[in-house]
C-alpha positions in Angstrom: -16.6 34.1 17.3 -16.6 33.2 13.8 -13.0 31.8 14.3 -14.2 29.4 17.2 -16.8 27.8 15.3 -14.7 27.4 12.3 -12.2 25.4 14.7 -14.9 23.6 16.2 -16.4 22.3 12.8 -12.8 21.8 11.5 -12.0 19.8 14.9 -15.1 17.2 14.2 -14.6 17.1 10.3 -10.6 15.9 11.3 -12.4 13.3 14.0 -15.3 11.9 11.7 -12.7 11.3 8.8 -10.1 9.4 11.1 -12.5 7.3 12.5 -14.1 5.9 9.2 -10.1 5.3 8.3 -9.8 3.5 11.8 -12.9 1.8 11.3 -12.2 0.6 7.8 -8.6 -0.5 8.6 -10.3 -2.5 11.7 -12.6 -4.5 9.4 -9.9 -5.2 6.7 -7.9 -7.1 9.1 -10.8 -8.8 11.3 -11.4 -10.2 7.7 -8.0 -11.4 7.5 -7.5 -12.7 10.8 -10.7 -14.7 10.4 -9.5 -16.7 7.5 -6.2 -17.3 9.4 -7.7 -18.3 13.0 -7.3 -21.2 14.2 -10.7 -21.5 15.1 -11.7 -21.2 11.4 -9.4 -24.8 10.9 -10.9 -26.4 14.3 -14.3 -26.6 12.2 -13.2 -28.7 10.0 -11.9 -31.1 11.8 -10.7 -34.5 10.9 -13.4 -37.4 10.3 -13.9 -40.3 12.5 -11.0 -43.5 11.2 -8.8 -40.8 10.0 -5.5 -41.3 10.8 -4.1 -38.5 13.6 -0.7 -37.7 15.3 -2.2 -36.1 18.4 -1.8 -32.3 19.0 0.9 -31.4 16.9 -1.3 -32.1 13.9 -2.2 -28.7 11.9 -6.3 -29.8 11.6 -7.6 -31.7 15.0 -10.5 -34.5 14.7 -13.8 -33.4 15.6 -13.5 -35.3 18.3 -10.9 -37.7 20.0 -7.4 -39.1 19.0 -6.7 -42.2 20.3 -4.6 -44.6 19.1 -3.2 -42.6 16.2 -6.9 -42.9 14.8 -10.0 -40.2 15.5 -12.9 -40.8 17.5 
């Protein structure tokens, strides 16, 4: 009896201490892949009367570009 709790206890310590790994390896690359989105550059986006090259440019405009200038 004494063996099956011992296992038991054993078997939860083992989970509890792979999911705080797990957990802290998730939040170390969210980090990282937040300051590498794209969505992160889309914010700042160009002014408007700065000069743009449509959407092969690395930082869009905040809003248009037309005419090789954004709108």
């Amino acid at each position: 009896m004494k063996t099956a709790i011992f296992t038991v206890v054993l078997a939860l310590a083992v989970f509890a201490v792979l999911c705080l790994v797990v957990s802290t390896h998730a939040e170390r690359h969210s980090k990282t892949d937040m300051e590498d989105s794209p969505m992160i550059q889309e914010r700042k986006g160009l002014p408007p009367g700065k000069p743009c090259y449509g959407a092969t440019q690395k930082i869009p405009c905040c809003g248009v570009c037309s005419h090789n200038n954004c709108t």
